[in-house]
N, C-alpha and C positions, 0 to 999 in steps of 0.2 A: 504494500500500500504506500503509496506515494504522497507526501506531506501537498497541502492545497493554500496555494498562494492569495492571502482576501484582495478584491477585486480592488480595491486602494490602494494596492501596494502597484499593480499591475499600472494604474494609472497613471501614479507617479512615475514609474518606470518609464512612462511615455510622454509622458509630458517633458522628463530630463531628457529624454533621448532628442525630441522635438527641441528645446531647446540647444542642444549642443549641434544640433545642426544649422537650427537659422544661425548659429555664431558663427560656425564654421566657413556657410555659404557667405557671409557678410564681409567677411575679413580673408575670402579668397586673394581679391586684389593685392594682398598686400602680403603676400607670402615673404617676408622679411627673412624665416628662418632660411628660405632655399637661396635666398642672394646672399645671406653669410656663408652655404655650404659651398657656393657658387664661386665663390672670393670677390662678389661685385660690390659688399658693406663688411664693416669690421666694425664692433664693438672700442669706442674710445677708452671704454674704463670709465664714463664720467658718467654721471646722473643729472636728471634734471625734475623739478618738481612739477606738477602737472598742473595746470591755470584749469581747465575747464572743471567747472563744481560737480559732474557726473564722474569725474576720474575720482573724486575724493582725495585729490593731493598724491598722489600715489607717487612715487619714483620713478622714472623711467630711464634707462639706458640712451644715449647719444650714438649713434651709428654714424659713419664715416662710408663717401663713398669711394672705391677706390681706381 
């Protein structure tokens, strides 16, 4: 007998899945990691604080192109 998943659990599951894709499909464009793989940006080392109020200040990394 196989344990039975309540039907809220399943939902969330889709509701996360659904969101990790509208992010993923949104931030296509800007496939940053494969132009550092690429060698076309390099990471400065520096950081920068983020202005817009939906970042919530966060730090962000300065990339370089090269």
């Amino acid at each position: 007998m196989q344990p039975t998943t309540p039907v809220m659990f399943n939902q969330g599951e889709r509701s996360r899945d659904e969101g990790i894709n509208r992010t993923l499909a949104a931030n296509a464009p800007f496939v940053a990691r494969a132009l550092a793989t690429a060698g076309q940006i390099r990471d400065t080392g520096k950081v920068k604080k983020m202005l817009d109020p939906s970042s919530h200040a966060r730090r962000t990394p300065i990339w370089e192109w090269r």
